[in-house]
Every structure is written in structure tokens, then in C-alpha cells.
C-alpha positions as CSV (number, residue, x, y, z in Angstrom):
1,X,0.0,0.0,0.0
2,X,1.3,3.1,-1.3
3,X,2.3,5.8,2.0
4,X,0.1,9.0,1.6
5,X,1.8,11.6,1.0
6,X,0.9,14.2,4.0
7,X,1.8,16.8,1.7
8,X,-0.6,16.4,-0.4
9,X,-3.4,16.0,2.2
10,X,-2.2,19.1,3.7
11,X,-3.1,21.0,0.5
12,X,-6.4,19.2,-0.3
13,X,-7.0,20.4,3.1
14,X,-6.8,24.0,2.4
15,X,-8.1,24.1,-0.6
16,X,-11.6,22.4,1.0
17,X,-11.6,24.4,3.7
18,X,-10.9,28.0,2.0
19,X,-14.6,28.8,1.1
20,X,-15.5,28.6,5.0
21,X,-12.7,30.2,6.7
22,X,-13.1,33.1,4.2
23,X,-17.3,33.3,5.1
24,X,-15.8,33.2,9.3
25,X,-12.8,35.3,9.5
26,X,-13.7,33.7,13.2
27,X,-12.5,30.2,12.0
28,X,-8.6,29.5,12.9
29,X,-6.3,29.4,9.9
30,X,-5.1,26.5,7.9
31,X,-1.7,25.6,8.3
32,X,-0.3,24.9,5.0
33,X,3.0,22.5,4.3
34,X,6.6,24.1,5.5
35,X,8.8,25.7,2.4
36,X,11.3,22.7,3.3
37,X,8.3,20.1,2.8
38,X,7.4,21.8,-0.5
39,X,10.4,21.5,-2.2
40,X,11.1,18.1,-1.3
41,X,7.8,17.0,-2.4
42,X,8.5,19.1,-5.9
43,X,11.7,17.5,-6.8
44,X,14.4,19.4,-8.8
45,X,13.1,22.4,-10.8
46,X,15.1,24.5,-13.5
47,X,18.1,26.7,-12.0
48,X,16.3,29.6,-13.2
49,X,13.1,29.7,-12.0
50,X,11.7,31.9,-9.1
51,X,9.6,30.3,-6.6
52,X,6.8,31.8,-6.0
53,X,3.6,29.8,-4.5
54,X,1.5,26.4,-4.9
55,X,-1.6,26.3,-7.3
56,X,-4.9,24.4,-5.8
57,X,-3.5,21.3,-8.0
58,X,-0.2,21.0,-6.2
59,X,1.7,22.8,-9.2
60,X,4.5,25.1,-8.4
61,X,3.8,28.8,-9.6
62,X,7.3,29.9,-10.7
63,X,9.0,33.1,-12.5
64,X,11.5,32.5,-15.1
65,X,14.7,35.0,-14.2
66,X,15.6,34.5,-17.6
67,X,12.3,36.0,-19.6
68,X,12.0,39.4,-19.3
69,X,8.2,39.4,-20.2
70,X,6.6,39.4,-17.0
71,X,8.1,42.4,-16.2
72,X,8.2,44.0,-12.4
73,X,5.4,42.3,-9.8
74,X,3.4,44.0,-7.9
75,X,2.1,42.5,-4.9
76,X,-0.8,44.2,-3.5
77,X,-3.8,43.2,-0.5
78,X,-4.6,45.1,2.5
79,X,-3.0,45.3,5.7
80,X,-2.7,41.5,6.8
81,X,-3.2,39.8,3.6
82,X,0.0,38.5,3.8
83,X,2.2,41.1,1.4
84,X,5.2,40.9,3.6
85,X,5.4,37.0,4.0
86,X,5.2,37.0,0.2
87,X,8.3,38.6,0.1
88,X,9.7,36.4,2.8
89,X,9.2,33.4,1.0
90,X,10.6,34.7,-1.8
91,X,13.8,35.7,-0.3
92,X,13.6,32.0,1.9
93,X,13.3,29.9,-1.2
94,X,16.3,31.7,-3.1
95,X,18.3,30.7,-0.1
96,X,17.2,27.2,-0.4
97,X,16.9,26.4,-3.7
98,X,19.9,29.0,-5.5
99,X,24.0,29.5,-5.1
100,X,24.2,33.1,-4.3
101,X,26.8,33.7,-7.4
102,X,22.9,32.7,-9.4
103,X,20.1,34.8,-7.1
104,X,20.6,37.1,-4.8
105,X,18.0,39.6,-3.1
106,X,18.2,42.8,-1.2
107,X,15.2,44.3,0.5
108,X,13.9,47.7,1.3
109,X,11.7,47.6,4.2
110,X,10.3,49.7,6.9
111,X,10.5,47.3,9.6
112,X,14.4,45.5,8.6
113,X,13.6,43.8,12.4
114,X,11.2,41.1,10.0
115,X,14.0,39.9,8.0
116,X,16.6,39.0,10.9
117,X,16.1,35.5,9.2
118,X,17.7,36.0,6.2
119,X,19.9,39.2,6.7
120,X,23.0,36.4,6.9
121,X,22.6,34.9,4.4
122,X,25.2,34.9,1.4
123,X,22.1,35.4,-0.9
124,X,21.8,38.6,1.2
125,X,22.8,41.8,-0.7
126,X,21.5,43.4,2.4
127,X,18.5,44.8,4.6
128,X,18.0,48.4,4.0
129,X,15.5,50.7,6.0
130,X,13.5,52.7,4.0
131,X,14.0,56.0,5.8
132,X,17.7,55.4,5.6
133,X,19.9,57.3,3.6
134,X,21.3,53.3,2.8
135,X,18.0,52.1,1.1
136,X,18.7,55.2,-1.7
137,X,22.1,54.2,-2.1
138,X,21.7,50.1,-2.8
139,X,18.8,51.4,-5.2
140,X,21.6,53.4,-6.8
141,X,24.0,50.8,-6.8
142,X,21.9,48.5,-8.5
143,X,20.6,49.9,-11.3
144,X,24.6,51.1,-11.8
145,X,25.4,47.2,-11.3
146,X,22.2,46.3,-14.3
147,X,23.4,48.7,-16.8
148,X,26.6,47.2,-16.5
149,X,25.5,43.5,-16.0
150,X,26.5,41.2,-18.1
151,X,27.0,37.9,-16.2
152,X,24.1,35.4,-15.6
153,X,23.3,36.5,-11.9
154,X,20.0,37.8,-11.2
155,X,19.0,39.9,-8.2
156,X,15.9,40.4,-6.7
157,X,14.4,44.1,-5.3
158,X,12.1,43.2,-2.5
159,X,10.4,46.6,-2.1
160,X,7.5,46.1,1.1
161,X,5.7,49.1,1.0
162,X,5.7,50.8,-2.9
163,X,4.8,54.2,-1.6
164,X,8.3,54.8,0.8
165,X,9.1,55.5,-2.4
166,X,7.8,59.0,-2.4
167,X,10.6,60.2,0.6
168,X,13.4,59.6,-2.0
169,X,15.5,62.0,-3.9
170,X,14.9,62.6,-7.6
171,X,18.0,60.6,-8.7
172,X,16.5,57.4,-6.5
173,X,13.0,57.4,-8.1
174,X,14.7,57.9,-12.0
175,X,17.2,55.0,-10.8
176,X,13.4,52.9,-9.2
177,X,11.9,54.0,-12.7
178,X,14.7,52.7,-14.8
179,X,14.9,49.7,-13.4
180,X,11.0,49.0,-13.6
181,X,11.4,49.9,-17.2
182,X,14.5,47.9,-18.0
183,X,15.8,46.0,-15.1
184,X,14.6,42.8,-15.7
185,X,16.2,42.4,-19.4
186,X,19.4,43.2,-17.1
187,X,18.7,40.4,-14.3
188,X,17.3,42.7,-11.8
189,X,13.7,41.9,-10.7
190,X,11.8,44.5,-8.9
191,X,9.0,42.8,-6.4
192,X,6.9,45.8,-4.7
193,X,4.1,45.2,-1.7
194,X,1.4,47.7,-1.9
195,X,-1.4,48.6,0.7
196,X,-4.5,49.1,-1.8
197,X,-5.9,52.2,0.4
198,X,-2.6,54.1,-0.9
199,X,-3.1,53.4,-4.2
200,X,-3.7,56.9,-5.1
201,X,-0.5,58.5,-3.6
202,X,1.6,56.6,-6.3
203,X,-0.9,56.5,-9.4
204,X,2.1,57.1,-11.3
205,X,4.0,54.0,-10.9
206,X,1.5,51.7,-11.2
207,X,1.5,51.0,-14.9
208,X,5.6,50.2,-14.5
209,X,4.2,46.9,-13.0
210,X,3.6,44.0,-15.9
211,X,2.7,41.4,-13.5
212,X,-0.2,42.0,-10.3
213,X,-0.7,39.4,-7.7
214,X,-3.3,40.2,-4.9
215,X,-3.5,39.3,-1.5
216,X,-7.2,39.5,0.3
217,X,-8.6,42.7,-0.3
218,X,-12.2,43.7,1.6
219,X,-13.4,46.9,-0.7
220,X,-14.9,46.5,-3.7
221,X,-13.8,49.6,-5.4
222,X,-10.3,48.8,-4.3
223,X,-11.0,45.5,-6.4
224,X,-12.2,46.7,-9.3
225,X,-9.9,49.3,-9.7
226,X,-6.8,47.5,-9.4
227,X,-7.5,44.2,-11.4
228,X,-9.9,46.0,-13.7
229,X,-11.0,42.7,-14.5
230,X,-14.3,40.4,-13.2
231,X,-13.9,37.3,-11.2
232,X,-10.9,38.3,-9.0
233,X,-13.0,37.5,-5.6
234,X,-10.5,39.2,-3.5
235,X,-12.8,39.3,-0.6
236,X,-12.6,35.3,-0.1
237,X,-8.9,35.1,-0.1
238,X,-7.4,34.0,3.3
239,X,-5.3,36.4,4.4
240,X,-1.4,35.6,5.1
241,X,-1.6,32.6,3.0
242,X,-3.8,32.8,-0.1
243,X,-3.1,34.9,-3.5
244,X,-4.5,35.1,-7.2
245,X,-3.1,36.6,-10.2
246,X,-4.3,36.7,-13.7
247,X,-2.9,33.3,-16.1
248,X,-4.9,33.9,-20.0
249,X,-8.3,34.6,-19.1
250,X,-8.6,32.6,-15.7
251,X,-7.6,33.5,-11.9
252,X,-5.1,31.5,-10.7
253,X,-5.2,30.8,-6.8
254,X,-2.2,29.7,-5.1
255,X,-0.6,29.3,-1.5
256,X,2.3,30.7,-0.1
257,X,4.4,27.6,2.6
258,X,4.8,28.2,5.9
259,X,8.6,29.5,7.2
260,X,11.0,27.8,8.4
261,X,10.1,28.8,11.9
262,X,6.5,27.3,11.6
263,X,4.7,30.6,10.6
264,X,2.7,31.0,7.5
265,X,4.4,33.6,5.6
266,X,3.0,28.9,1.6
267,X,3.9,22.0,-12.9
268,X,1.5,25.0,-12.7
269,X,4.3,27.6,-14.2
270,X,2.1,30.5,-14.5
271,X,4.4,32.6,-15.3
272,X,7.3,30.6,-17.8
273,X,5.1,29.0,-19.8
């Protein structure tokens, strides 16, 4: 008799129980499978893919670092959805599944205490507050480091909180701009969080952002004006584990793993195909 596999159960298990913790925000959350348990149970994947969630079906959602096409992502949900732990699993599965002289990541944060994790780490390019003179200069230094790039090293712009943005100098937001515009034909890959009740203070930079992925978000007008398509449902995502983004003419759910530590933060290649 073949052993179940307790991943798998684990996920069958969210996905069943998603429709009735999103009606009870009372219910206790689902604990999905540990990023450890989700790459083991996924096997080798291609050195140049991004790892970015599980589909309802078990299928890895990934992001080719070699295809420019999907452009910058945009990560946006309200306060709680999970934005941040999106960008924490990011930045945990470079450092489990990459050799930093492939991925790296820096991040540009408000709260650099949340990342004590992975601030380390060799895949580390560092942990930069956002009201710090610092943050300005490793934007700077990057898009120096992508017009000059020409090795096959990718790095990864974690950016929690899009609108910190508007504190910078001129030079910072031209160097942001550029590399929105052109950073990921150069290997850099801008990923920005963004609180949808803010949306207005940064209208600007909002069309710089090929690829949207949404986190639970409670107001319908907030909905409808940032996926500007039907379907979406954001209300019935559960927060700090659950996300959709567009894939054709379909929403695609998926699941961030838990940490490392036990926390929630979560081949369908939505993305690279």
C-alpha cells in the first residue's frame, strides 16, 4: 500500500476548507505545508526559476529570471493579507533552492527587524530601512550594477511598501523608474508590496508593473480598480496565506508555505510558460 503523501493532504486540506474560513474570519487558519516540505515534495526544478507559491492542484507557480516578459510584480492586499510573507518566502526559497553567485535579493523595508532571518545569508545583498539614507544608495548601486550586467546573476528588489518611495531623492525614483522599465532584461527583478488604500499616492507607478498578484482585499472599489477585470473575488482570499493573479483569461489561486520557523508567511508555471 502506497504511504500518503501528507503533503498532499495538507493542501487538499486548504483548498476544502478556503470557502469557509473566508465566510468566518472567526475560523482559525489553515496551516499549509513548511517551504522545506514543499520542495522536497516538488523535486528538482530549473536553476532559473523563481519560486513563488502552490496552485490548488499542487503545481509550483514559478517566475523564469531568464524572460523578461513578465516584467516587475506587484504584490498588492490590505494590511494583513500577507504582502510581507510573500516577500519572505521569496527571499527563503532563493536561499534554499539557488547558489548566491545565481540569485541574490536585497530588500527595502520599513520594519528591517522582520528579516533578521535572512539578513546572513550569502544570498543577502542586504537589509536596508526605508528612511535610511542606505535604502537610496543600494537602489543606486543596483541599477549602476544592471546597466553594467552582463553575467548570468540575477537579483531580486524586495520593495515592502511601494509608496516609501515618495521620501526619496529625484536621482532614487529615476534609478526605481529605470529599473521597472529595464531591469529585468538586465537580471534585476523588482518585487513591490502595496497597501490598496494608498493606491492613489503613487498612481504614477503603477502602470511600470507588468505582472499584479493580490493578497485579500475587503473593498470593492479597491478590487475593481486595481484588477480591472471580473472574477478576481478578493474578498474570499485567506489572508497571510492565499493569493491570485491573472494566467490567460482565468484567476489563478495559489498558496504561499509556511517558514521555516513554523509561521505561515506557503507543474503549474504561470508565469514561464
Amino acid at each position: 500500500m502506497k504511504k500518503p503523501n501528507l503533503y498532499s493532504l495538507a493542501l487538499e486540506a486548504l483548498v476544502e476548507l478556503a470557502p469557509e474560513i473566508a465566510a468566518s474570519r472567526e475560523n482559525p487558519l489553515p496551516v499549509p505545508p513548511s517551504l522545506e516540505e514543499v520542495l522536497a515534495s516538488l523535486g528538482p526544478l530549473p536553476p532559473q526559476v523563481l519560486f513563488l507559491g502552490l496552485a490548488d492542484d499542487g503545481l509550483p507557480v514559478l517566475l523564469n529570471l531568464h524572460d523578461p516578459v513578465p516584467g516587475p510584480l506587484l504584490v498588492s492586499g490590505d494590511a494583513g493579507s500577507g504582502k510581507t510573507a510573500f516577500l519572505q518566502n521569496i527571499a527563503e526559497a532563493v536561499v534554499a533552492m539557488h547558489d548566491p553567485a545565481d540569485v541574490q535579493f536585497g530588500v527595502v523595508t520599513a520594519y528591517p527587524e522582520e528579516w533578521d532571518e535572512v539578513d546572513g545569508s550569502a544570498h543577502c545583498a542586504g537589509i536596508f530601512p526605508s528612511h535610511h539614507k542606505s535604502a537610496m544608495d543600494f537602489i543606486l548601486s543596483l541599477g549602476a550594477w544592471a546597466h553594467a550586467n552582463k553575467t548570468r546573476q540575477s537579483v531580486i528588489l524586495l520593495l515592502d511598501d511601494l509608496t516609501r518611495i515618495e521620501d526619496a531623492d529625484q536621482e532614487t525614483k529615476d534609478n526605481l523608474r529605470w529599473l521597472l522599465l529595464r531591469g529585468v532584461s538586465r537580471k534585476v527583478w523588482p518585487i513591490a508590496t502595496l497597501n490598496p488604500g494608498m493606491t492613489q499616492n503613487i498612481l504614477p507607478w503603477l502602470d511600470l508593473f507588468r505582472t499584479r498578484i493580490f493578497g485579500a482585499i475587503m473593498d470593492d472599489q479597491n478590487t475593481e480598480f486595481l484588477t480591472k477585470l471580473p472574477g478576481a473575488e478578493l474578498d474570499s482570499l485567506i489572508p497571510g496565506i492565499q493569493f491570485t493573479m491573472r494566467e490567460g483569461t482565468q484567476w489563478l489561486r495559489f498558496w504561499i508555505p509556511q517558514n521555516d520557523r513554523g509561521e505561515p508567511h506557503g507543474t503549474r508555471n504561470a508565469l514561464v510558460r
